[in-house]
N, C-alpha and C positions, 0 to 999 in steps of 0.2 A: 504494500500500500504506500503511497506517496506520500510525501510528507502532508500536503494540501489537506488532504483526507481522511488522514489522520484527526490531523487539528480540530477538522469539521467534525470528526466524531467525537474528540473527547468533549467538544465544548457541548455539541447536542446532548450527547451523554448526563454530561453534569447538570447539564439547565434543565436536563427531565428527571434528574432525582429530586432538584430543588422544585421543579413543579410539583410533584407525588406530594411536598409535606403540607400540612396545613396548619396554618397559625392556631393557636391554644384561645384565641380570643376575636368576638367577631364573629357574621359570618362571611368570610372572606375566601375568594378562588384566589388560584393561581394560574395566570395567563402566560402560556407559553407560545410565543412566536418564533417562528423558525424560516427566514428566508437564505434558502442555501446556493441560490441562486446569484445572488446580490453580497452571499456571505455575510450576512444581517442577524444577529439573535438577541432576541429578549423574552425577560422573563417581568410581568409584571404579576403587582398583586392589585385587587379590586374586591369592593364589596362595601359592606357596614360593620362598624363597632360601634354598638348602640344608636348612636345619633348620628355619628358622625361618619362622611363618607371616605372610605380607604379608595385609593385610587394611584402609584404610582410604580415607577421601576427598581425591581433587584436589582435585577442582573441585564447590563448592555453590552455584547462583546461582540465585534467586528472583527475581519479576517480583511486584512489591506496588504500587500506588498508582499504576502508570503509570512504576515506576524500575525500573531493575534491583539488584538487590540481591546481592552477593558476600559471600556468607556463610563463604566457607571460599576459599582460593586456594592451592595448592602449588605453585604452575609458575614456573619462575625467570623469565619477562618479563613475568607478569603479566595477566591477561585484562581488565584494567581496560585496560590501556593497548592492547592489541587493539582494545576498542570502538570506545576512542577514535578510534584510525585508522579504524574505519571509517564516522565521522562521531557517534556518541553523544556529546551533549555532557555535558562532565563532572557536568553541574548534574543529570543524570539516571543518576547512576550513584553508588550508596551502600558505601561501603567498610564494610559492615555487622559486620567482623572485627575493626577499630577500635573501641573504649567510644567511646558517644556524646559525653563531652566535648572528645574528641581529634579528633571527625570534622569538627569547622569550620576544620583545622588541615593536613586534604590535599589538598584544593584541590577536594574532592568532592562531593558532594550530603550535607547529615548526617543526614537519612531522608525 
């Protein structure tokens, strides 16, 4: 498998385990988007907790240039560090939520 392919699987992968969970509060889905086409994925969440309407993005991560790119991250361990484990080397993986001055500074790819 290619590298391209790969990437597209781990990310789909991992964005459909975080879709499976359900928050403990609320009643809230999780909207998994998957354009592989465009190399596009998000994970959002939506719904109610009580009054109030839940509505926004986990997880944003882009596939541009041959990188992965994490445009958005909410999840307390991180999907960067996921990759990693499961061999992505960091040099291909853009903490794109960081300002590019700051990104020669995480140990990550800076675009």
């Amino acid at each position: 498998m290619d590298k391209l392919a790969q990437y597209r699987q781990f990310v789909q992968e991992i964005l459909q385990e975080y879709a499976e969970r359900r928050p403990a509060y609320g009643e809230i889905e999780m909207e998994l988007t998957l354009d592989v086409e465009h190399d596009h994925y998000q994970l959002l969440s939506l719904g109610w907790n009580d009054l109030e309407r839940i509505h926004g993005t986990l997880l944003h991560v882009d596939i541009r240039g041959g990188k992965i790119w994490i445009q958005y991250d909410g999840t307390e361990e991180g999907i960067a560090n996921r990759l990693v484990d499961l061999g992505v080397p960091k040099s291909e993986i853009v903490l794109a939520f960081h300002p590019p001055y700051k990104r020669p500074y995480t140990g990550y790819a800076t675009n």
